[in-house]
C-alpha positions in Angstrom: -34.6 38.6 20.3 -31.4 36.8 21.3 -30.5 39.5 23.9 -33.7 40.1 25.7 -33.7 36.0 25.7 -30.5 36.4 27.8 -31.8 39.4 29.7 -34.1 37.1 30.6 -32.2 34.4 32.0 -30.0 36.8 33.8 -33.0 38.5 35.4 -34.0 34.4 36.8 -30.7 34.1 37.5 -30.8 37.3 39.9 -34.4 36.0 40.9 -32.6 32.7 42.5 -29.8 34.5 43.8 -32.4 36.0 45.8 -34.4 32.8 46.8 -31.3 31.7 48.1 -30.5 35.0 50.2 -34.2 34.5 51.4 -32.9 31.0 52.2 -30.0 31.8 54.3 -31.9 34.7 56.4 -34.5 32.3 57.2 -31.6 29.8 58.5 -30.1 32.4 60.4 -33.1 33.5 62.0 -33.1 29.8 63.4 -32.3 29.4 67.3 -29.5 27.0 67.5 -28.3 25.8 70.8 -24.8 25.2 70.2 -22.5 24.4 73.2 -19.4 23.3 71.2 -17.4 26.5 70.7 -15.5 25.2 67.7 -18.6 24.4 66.1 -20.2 27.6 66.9 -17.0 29.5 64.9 -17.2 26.8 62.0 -20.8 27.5 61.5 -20.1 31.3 61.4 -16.9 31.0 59.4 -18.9 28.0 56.8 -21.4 31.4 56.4 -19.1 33.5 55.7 -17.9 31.5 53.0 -21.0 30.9 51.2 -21.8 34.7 50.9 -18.5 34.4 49.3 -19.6 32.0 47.2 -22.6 34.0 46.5 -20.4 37.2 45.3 -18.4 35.1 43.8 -21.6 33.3 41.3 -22.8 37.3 41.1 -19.5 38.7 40.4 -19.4 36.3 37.5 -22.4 36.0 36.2 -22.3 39.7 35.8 -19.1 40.4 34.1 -19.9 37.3 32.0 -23.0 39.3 30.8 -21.7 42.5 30.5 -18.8 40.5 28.3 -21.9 39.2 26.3 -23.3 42.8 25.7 -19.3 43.7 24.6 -19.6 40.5 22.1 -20.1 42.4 19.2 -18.7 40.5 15.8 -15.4 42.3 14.8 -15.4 43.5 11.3 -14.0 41.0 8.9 -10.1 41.6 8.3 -9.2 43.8 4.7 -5.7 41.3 4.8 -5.5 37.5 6.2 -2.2 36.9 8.1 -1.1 33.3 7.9 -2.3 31.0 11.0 0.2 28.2 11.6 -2.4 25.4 13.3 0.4 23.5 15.2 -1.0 19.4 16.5 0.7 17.8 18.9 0.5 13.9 18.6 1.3 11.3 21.2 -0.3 8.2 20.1 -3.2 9.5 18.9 -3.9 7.1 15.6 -7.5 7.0 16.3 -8.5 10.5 15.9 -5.3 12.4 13.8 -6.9 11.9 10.8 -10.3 12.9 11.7 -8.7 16.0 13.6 -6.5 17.0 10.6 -9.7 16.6 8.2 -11.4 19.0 10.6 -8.7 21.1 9.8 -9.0 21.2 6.1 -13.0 22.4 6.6 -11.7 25.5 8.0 -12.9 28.6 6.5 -9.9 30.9 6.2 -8.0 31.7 3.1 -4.3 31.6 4.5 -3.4 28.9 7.2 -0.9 25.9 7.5 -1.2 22.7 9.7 1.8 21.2 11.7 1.1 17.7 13.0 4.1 17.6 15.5 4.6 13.6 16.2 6.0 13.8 19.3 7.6 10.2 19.5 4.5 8.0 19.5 4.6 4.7 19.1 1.2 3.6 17.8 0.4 4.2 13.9 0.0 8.5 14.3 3.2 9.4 12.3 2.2 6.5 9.8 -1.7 8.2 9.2 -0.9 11.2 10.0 2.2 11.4 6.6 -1.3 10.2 4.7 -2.4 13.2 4.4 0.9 15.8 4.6 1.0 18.0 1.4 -1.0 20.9 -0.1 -4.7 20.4 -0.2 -7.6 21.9 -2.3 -8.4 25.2 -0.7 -4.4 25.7 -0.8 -4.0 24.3 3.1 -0.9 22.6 3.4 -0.2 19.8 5.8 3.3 19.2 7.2 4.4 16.3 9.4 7.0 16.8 11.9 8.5 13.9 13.8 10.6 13.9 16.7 12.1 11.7 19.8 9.0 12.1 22.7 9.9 14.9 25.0 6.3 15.9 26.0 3.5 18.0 25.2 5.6 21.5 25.9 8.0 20.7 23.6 6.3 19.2 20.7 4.3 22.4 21.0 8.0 24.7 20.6 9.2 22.7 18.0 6.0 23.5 15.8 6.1 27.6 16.9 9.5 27.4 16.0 8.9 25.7 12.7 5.9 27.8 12.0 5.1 30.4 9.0 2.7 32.1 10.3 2.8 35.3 12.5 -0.3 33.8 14.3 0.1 30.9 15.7 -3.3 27.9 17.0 -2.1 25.6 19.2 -4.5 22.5 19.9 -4.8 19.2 21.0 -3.7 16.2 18.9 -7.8 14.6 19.7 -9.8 17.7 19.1 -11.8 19.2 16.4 -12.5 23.1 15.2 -15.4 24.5 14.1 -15.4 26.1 10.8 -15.4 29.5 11.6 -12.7 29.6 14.7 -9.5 30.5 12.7 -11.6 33.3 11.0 -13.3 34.5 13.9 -10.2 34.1 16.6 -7.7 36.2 14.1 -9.8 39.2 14.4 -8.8 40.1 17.7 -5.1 40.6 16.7 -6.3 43.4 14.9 -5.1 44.7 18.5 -1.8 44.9 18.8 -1.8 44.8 23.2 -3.6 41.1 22.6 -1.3 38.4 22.7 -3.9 35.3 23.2 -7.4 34.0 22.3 -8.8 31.7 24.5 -11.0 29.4 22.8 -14.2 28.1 23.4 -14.0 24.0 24.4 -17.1 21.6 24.1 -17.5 18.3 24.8 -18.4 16.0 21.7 -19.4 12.8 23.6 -22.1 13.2 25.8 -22.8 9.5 26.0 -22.9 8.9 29.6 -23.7 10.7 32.8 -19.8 11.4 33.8 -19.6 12.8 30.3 -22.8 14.9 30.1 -21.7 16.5 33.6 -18.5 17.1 31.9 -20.5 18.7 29.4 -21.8 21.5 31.8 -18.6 21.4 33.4 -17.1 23.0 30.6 -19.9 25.8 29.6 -20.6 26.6 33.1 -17.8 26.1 35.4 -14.6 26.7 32.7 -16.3 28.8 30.2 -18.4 31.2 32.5 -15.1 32.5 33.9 -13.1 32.7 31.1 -15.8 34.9 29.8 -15.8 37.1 33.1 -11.8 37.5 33.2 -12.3 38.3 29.3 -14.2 41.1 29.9 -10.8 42.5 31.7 -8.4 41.0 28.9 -7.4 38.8 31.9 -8.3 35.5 31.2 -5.8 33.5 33.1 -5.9 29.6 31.8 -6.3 29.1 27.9 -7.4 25.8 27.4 -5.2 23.1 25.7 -7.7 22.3 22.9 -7.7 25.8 21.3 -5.2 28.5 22.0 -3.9 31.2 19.4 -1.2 33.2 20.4 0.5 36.1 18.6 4.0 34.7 17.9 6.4 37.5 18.6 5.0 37.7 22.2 5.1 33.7 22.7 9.1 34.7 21.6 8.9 37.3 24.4 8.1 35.2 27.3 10.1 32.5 26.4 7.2 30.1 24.8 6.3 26.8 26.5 8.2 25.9 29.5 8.7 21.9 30.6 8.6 21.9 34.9 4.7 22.3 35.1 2.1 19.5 34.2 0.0 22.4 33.2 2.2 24.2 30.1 -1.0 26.1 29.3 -1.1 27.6 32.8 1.9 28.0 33.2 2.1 30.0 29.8 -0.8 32.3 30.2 0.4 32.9 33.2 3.9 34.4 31.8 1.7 36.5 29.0 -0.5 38.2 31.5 2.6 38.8 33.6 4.3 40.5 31.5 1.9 42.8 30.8 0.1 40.9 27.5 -4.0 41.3 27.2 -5.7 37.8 27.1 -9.3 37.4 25.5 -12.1 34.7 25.5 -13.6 34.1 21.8 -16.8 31.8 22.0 -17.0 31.6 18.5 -13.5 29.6 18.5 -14.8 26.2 19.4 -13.0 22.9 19.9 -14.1 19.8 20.1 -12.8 17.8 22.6 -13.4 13.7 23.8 -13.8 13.8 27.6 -12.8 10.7 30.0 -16.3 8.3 30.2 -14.7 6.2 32.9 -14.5 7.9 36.6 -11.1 6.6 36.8 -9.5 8.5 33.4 -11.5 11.7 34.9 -9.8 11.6 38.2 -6.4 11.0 36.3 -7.2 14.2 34.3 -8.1 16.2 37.4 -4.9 15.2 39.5 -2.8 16.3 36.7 -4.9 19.4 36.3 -4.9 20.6 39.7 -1.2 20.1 40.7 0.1 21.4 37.2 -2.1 24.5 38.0 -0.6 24.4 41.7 3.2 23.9 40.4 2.6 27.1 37.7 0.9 29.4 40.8 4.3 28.4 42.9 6.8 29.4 40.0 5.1 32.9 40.3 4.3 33.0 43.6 6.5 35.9 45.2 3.7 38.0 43.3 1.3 36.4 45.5 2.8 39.1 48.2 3.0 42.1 45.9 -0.1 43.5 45.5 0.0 47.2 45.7 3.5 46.6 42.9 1.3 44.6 40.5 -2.2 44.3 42.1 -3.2 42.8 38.9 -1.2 39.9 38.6 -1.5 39.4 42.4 -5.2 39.4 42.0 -4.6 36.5 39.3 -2.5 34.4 41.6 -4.9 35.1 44.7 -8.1 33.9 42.8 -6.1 30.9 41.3 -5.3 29.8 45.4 -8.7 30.2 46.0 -10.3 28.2 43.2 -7.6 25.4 43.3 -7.4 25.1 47.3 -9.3 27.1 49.4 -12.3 26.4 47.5 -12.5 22.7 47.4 -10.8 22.1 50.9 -14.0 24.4 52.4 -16.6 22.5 50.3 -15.5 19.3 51.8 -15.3 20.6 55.3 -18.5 21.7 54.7 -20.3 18.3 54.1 -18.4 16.7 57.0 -18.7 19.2 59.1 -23.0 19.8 58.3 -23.3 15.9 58.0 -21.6 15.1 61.7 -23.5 18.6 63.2 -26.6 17.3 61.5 -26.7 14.0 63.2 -24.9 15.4 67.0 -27.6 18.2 67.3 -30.4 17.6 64.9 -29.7 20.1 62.7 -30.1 19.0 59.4 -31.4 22.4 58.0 -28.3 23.4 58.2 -26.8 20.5 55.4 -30.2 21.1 53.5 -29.6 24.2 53.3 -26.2 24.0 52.4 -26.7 21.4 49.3 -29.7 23.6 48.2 -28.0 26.7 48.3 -25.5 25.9 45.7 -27.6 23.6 43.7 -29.4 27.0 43.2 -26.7 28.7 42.1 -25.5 25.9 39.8 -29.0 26.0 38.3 -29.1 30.3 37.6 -25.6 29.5 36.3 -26.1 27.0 34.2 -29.4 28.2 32.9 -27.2 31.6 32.0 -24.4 29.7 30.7 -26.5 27.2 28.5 -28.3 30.6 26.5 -24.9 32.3 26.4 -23.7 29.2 24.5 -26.6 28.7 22.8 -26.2 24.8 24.3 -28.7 22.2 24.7 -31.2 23.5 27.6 -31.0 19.7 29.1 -27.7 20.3 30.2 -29.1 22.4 33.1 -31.4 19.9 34.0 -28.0 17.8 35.5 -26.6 21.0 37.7 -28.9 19.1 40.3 -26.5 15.8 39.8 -23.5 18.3 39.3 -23.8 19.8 43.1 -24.7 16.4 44.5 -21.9 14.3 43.0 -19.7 15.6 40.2 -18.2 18.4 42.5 -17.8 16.7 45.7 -15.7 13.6 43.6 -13.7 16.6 42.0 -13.3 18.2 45.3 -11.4 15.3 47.0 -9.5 14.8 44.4 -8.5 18.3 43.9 -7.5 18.2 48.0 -5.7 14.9 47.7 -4.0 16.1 44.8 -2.6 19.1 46.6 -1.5 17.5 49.6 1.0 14.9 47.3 1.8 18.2 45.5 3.1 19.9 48.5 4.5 16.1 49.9 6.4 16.3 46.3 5.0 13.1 45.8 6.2 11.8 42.1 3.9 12.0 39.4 3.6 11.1 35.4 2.1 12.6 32.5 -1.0 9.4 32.5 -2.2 10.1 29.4 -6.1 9.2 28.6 -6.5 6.4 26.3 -9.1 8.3 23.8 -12.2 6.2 22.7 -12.3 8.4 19.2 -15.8 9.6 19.5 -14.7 12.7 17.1 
């Protein structure tokens, strides 16, 4: 029942793919007198780039399902190797505890948790020591304190410390499900996999920046991830939920410090030296997303330049595609998600809003708006029975075209314009709410 309900959806989703090929046809059939030669290429060349876009949404949504038809469980393992859970803190008093009890639920026979303190100066050391020592269940809890040297190396000073030949790196303000440890492990069972990506959800859908965030994350993070994991390939695993096989972090040098985007940065270095990297939407975190528009652009700047800096430590690859097409394919689709992408979207509302009022062609920015609304929608709706989410959250793809991506966009563009300025930047860590 559950996969005809998601041959189903993919069959709409192909159904609106096709409205909106109806759609652009129609528009193209349009006479438009167009006098201005440099509008005449731009509308040609804005085309172009939507069929794009439409291969693009295809090409995803297809590998995503043909990852779902692979998603078979694993067998259960006959031995347990120990998982070293390592938690890197920064003033995170308000949700250590909570994550660390989160911790103890887990259901696997054979872990450890690391709390790595990395120099905070609120009460986390204090309440996270609460709690160090062995636990029912036979979970031990170890608190590690050191001077604050960032994320990157609070995260090597717990691998390096760790037991375990397995090792779950996460965020200090996030929460595991139950079964992630178990369910995550099983794929080490093959020894060319050196990473799980995990499976991140947001917990506080209180507001409409948060519930956006919400889709955000099953339709516009996850739905890729599961694509690329159909090829082993997944190319970012997120901060919140990460496991790694040791000896191979060891190999490429673990966690390096000149990116704002260590887990970029990272994957990057596993893929590129020849590691598989699968997606696992059984291991789920947790994770409080920014409320406020302000703490969400903050986490977007950092986002997009970190990704931009870890794309530029490997870019000679960029030009080596018939050497390593693979990793040159990586690097290509990264430039095109992180600046082609959003630099086009924008030029495409200017340009449609200012040809729409000159000439009277607003079909041309209706069309535009309503055919990637549509595509948001077949996504979402796919994404959301993948997940097995709350159907609602495709209901706000319609708010996500109109406002969540174009917000994103500029700040994505401005972002990479002080990145190639070399414009200084700072960590600006988001002050957490503790919704978990």
């Amino acid at each position: 029942m559950k996969h005809r309900y998601t041959i189903a959806l993919v069959l709409l989703a192909l159904g609106l793919v096709t409205l909106s090929v109806i759609l652009h046809r129609q528009v193209l059939a349009t006479q438009f007198v167009l006098e201005d030669a440099f509008v005449r290429v731009s509308v040609v060349v804005l085309f172009g780039f939507l069929v794009l876009l439409v291969i693009r949404y295809l090409g995803l949504l297809w590998f995503s399902y043909l990852d779902q038809l692979e998603d078979q469980e694993l067998p259960d393992m006959r031995q347990y190797p120990m998982v070293s859970i390592i938690v890197p803190c920064f003033n995170e008093g308000t949700v250590v505890q909570s994550s660390i009890r989160s911790l103890l639920e887990l259901d696997y026979p054979n872990y450890e948790i690391l709390v790595i303190d990395d120099g905070s100066t609120d009460d986390t050391y204090r309440k996270a020591n609460e709690m160090a020592g062995r636990h029912e269940g036979g979970a031990e809890v170890r608190v590690i304190r050191k001077p604050n040297g960032g994320k990157s190396r609070a995260l090597n000073r717990g691998i390096r410390s760790a037991r375990g030949s397995i090792v779950l790196c996460m965020d200090g303000d996030s929460r595991l499900t139950p079964d992630t440890v178990r369910e995550g492990v099983k794929h080490f069972m093959d020894p060319s996999i050196a990473a799980v990506a995990g499976n991140v959800k947001v917990i506080n859908r209180e507001n409409l920046i948060s519930k956006l965030q919400a889709l955000e994350y099953i339709e516009g993070l996850n739905m890729a991830r599961k694509a690329q994991g159909f090829f082993r390939m997944v190319n970012i695993i997120p901060g919140p939920i990460g496991m790694f096989r040791k000896s191979a972090l060891f190999e490429v040098g673990l966690y390096e410090h000149d990116t704002y985007a260590e887990d970029c940065d990272l994957t990057l270095k596993l893929l590129l030296a020849g590691f598989k990297v699968v997606y696992e939407r059984r291991c789920v975190a947790l994770t409080e997303a920014p409320e406020e528009l302000l703490d969400l652009l903050k986490q977007r700047y950092r986002w997009t330049r970190g990704i931009l800096q870890a794309v530029r430590k490997h870019s000679n690859l960029l030009w080596k595609p018939f050497a390593t097409p693979a990793n040159s394919l990586i690097l290509w689709y990264m430039v095109f998600e992180g600046l082609v992408w959003p630099a086009m979207n924008i030029f495409a509302n200017v340009f449609f809003v200012i040809v729409g009022i000159k000439y009277g062609m607003t079909e041309l920015l209706f069309f535009w708006w309503t055919q990637l609304t549509i595509l948001d929608i077949a996504a979402a709706l796919f994404c959301v029975a993948i997940e097995e989410e709350d159907l609602r959250l495709a209901f706000y793809a319609v708010y996500y075209r109109v406002f969540f991506i174009t917000v994103i966009d500029v700040c994505k563009v401005m972002a990479t314009l002080e990145e190639l300025m070399g414009t200084q930047m700072s960590w600006g860590k988001l002050e957490r709410k503790g919704r978990i």
